[in-house]
Kinemage of the C-alpha trace (Angstrom):
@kinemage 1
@onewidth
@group {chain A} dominant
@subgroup {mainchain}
@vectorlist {calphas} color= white
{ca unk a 1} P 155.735 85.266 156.084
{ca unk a 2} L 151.922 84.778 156.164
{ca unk a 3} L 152.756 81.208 154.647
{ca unk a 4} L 154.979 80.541 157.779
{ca unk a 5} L 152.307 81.820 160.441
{ca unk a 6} L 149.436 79.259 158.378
{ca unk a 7} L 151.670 76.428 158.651
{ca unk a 8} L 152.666 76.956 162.212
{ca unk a 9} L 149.234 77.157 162.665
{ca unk a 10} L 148.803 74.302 161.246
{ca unk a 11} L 151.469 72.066 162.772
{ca unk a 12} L 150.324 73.660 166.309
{ca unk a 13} L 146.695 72.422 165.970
{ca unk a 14} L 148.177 68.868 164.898
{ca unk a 15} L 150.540 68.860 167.728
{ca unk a 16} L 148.149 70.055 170.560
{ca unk a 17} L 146.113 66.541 171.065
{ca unk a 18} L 147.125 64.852 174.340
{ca unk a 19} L 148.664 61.559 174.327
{ca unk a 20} L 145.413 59.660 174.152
{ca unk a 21} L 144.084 62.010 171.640
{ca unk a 22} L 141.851 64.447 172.807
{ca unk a 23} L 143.000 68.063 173.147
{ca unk a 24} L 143.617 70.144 176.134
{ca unk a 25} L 141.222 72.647 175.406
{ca unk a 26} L 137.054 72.465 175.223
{ca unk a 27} L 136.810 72.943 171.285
{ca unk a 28} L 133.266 73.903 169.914
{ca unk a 29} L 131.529 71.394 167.763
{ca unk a 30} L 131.939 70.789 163.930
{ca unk a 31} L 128.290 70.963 164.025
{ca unk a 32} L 125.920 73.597 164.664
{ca unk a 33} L 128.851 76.043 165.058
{ca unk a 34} L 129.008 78.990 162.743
{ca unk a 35} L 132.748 79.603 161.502
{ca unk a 36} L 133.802 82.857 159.920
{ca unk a 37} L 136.472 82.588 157.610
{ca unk a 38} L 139.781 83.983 158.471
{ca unk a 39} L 142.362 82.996 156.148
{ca unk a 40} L 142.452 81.540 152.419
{ca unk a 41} L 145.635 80.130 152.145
{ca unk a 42} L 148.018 82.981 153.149
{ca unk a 43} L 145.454 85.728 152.564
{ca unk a 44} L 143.310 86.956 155.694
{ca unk a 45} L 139.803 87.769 155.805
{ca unk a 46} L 138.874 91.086 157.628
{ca unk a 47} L 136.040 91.130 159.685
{ca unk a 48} L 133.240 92.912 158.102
{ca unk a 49} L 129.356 92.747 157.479
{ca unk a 50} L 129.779 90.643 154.870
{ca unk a 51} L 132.357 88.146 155.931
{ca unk a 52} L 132.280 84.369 154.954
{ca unk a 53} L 131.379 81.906 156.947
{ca unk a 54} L 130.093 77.855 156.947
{ca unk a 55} L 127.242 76.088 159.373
{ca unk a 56} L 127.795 72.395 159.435
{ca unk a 57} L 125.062 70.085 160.235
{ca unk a 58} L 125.204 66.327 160.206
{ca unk a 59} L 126.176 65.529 156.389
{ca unk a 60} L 125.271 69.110 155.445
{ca unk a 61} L 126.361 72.427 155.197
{ca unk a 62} L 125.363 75.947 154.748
{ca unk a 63} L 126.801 79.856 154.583
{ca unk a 64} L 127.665 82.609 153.004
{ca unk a 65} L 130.788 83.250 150.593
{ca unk a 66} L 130.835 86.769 150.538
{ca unk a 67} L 128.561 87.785 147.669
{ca unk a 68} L 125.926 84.511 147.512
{ca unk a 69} L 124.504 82.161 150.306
{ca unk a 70} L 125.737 78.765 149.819
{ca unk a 71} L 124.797 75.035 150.654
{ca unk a 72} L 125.715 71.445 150.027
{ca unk a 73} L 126.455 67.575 151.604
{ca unk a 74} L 129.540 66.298 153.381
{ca unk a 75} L 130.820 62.950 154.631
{ca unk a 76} L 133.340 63.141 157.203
{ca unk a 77} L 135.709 60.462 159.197
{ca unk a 78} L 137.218 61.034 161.741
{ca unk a 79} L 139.587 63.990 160.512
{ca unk a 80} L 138.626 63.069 156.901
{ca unk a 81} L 136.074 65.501 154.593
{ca unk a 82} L 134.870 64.977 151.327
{ca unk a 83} L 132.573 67.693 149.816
{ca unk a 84} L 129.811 66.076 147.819
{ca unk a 85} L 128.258 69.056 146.581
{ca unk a 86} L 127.942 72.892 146.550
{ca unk a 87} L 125.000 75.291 145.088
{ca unk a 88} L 125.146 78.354 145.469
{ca unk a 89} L 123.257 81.915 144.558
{ca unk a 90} L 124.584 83.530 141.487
{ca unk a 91} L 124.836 87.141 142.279
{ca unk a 92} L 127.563 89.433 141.409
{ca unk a 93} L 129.480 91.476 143.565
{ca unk a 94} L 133.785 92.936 145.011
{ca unk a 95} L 134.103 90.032 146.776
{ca unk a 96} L 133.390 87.372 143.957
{ca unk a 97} L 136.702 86.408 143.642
{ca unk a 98} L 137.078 85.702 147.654
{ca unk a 99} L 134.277 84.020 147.298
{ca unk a 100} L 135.476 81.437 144.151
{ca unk a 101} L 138.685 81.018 146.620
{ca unk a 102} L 136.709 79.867 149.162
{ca unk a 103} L 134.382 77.713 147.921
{ca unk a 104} L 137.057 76.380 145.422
{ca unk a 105} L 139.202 75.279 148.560
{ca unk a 106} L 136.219 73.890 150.392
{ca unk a 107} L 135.873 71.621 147.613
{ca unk a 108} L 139.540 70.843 147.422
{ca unk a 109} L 140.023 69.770 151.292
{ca unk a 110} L 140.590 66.376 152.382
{ca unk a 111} L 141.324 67.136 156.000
{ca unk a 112} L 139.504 69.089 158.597
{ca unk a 113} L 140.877 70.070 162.382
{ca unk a 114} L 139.721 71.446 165.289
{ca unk a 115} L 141.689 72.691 168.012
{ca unk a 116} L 139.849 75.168 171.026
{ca unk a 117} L 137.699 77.822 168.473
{ca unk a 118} L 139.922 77.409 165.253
{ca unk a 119} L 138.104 75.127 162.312
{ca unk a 120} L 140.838 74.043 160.013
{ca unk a 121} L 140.318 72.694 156.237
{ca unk a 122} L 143.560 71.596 154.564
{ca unk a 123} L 144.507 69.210 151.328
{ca unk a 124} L 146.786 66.736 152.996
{ca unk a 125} L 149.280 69.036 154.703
{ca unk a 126} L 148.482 72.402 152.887
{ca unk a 127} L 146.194 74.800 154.913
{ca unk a 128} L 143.610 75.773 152.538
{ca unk a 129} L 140.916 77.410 155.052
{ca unk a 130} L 141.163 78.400 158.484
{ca unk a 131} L 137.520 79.641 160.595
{ca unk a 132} L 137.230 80.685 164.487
{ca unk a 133} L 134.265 79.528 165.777
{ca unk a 134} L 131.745 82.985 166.131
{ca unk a 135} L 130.352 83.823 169.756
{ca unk a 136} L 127.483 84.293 169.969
């Protein structure tokens, strides 16, 4: 079920451009945005103190994956990502394993997707990660 609503997601972000390719909706920038993670794969993230999120800025990147702060490079093209690199802290805690999802998939997605305050981070067609922009 969760599978269904992440793809429909998906497919509705891809289908809401206009004609001539920009979307109906103000989105938020890639950059300078803070997105908190809401889904990894099919799972959702609850909001909480500690709750993932990613700060893009101009070929870099920085956040937090749960447990350990996190940075690293990106190129992007047009709807196109490649992660270069990612450090991160090494400290233990619960939410490790959320954590090694998401930073896993962030290295794994090819394709990124915005569409009004939803960030979207797939490999080819499969949703991997899916932010909402925070407001502040």
């Amino acid at each position: 079920m969760k599978k269904a609503l992440i793809l429909a997601l998906f497919v509705t972000v891809s289908a809401c451009a206009s004609p001539d390719g920009q979307t109906e909706m103000a989105e938020p920038p890639m950059d300078g945005t803070i997105w908190m993670l809401k889904h990894i794969g099919n799972t959702e993230i609850a909001n909480s103190p500690t709750q993932p999120f990613i700060k893009f800025d101009n070929g870099t990147f920085q956040g937090f994956g749960g447990c350990n702060q996190f940075n690293g490079g990106y190129s992007k093209e047009k709807d196109r990502i490649r992660v270069k690199q990612i450090t991160a802290t090494k400290m233990y805690c619960e939410a490790i394993d959320t954590e090694q999802r998401f930073l896993s998939n962030l290295q794994r997605g090819t394709r990124i997707q915005i569409l009004t305050d939803k960030l979207l981070v797939a490999e080819g067609e499969k949703p991997l990660l899916l932010f909402k922009a925070k407001k502040l």
